[in-house]
C-alpha positions in Angstrom: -9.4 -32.5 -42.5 -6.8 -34.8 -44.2 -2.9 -34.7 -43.5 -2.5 -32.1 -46.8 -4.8 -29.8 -45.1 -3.3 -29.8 -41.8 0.0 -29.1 -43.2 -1.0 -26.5 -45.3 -3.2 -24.9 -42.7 -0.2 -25.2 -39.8 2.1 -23.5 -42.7 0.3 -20.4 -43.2 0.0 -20.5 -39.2 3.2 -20.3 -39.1 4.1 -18.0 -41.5 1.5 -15.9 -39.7 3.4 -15.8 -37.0 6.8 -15.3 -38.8 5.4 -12.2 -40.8 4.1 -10.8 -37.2 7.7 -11.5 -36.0 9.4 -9.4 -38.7 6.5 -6.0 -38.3 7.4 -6.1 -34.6 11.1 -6.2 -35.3 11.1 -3.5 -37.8 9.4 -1.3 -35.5 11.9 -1.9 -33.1 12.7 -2.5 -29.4 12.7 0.9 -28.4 8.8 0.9 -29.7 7.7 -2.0 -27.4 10.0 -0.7 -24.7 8.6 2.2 -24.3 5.1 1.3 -23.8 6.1 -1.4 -21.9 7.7 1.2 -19.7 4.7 3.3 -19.3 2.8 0.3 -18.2 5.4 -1.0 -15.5 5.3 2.7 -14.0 1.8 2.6 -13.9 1.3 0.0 -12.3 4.0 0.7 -10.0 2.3 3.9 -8.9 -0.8 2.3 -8.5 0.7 -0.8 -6.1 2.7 2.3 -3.9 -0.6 4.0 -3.5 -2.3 0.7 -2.6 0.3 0.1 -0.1 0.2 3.5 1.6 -3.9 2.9 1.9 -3.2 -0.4 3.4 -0.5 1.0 5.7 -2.3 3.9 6.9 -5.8 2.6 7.2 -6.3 -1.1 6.9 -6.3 -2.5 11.1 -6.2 -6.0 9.8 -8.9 -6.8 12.4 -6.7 -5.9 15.0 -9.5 -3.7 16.6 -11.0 -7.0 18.2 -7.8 -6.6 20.4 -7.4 -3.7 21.0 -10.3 -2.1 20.9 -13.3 -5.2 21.9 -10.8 -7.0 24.3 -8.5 -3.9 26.0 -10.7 -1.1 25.0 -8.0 0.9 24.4 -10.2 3.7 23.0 -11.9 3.9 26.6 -8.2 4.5 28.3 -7.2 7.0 25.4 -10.7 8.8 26.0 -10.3 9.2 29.7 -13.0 9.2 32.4 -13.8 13.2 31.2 -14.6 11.9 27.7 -17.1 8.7 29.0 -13.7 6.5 28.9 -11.6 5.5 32.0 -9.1 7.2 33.6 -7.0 10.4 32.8 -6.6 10.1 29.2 -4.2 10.5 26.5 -3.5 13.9 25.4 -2.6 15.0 22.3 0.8 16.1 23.7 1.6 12.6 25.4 0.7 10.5 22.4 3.3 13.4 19.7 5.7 12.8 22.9 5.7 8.9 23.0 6.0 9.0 18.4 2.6 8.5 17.1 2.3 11.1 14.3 -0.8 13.5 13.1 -1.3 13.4 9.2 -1.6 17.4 8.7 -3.3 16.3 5.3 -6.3 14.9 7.2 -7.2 18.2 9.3 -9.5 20.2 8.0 -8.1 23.8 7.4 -9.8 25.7 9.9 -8.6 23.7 12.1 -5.4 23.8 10.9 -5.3 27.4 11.5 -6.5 27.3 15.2 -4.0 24.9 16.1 -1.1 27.3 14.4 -2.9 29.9 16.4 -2.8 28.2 19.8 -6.4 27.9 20.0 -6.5 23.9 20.3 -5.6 22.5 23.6 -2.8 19.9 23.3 -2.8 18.8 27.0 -7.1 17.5 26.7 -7.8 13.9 25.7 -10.8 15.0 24.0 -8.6 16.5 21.4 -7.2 13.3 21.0 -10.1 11.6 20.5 -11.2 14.5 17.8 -8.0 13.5 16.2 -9.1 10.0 16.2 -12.6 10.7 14.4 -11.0 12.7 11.6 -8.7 9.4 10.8 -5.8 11.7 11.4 -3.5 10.1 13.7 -1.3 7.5 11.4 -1.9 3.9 11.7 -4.4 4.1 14.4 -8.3 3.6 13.1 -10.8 4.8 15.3 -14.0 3.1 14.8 -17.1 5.6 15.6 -20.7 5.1 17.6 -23.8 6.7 15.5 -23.7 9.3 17.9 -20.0 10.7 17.3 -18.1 8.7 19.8 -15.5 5.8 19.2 -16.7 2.4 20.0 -13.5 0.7 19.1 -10.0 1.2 17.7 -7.3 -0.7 15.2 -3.9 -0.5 15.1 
């Protein structure tokens, strides 16, 4: 390509990009903007639901302490429950702050806890609690046969 060429072919590149300029101007700000908007709230939503998932659920491995090395899970099971010692009840772990996501219970049971059918004061509750990924920002890890082999934090 000789020098005429180029400088033709670099002209009508730029005027291109001058004429694309002036459509996106005329259609103004507000037009851009708007979309633009919509997209920056979208992706907001999806980042604060990505962060609640990873704040709820992810352990960040820390279930190789807590769970592998202190066996936490054992001590929150109780001896009753093929752990060690008394167990945590449900009522001791509400009373020292960990929280039960309501959303996570199934509805019938829902309704026998309203109804004072669950027992609050048995560790095996807790560790029902546990296998229904319902107590926030502990993950319980289970065996194949239903119990817990580990937990995260």
């Amino acid at each position: 390509m000789n020098r005429r060429s180029m400088i033709i072919a670099a002209s009508a590149a730029a005027g291109v990009f001058v004429v694309a300029a002036v459509t996106s101007a005329a259609k103004g700000p507000a037009a851009s903007k708007g979309a633009n908007d919509a997209d920056i709230a979208r992706h907001s939503q999806t980042m604060l639901e990505e962060g609640r998932k990873t704040f709820r659920y992810d352990t960040f491995g820390s279930e190789a302490f807590w769970g592998d090395a202190l066996q936490l899970h054992k001590a929150i099971a109780g001896e009753k429950n093929g752990g060690v010692g008394g167990g945590v009840s449900p009522e001791t772990a509400l009373a020292v702050g960990l929280k039960v996501d309501a959303d996570a219970l199934p509805d019938a049971l829902k309704k026998q806890i309203k109804a004072g059918k669950v027992d609050l004061k048995n560790p095996a509750t807790t560790v029902a609690l546990l296998k229904l990924n319902a107590v926030v920002g502990v993950t319980a890890f289970a065996t194949p046969e239903g119990g817990v082999k580990s937990m995260g934090l």
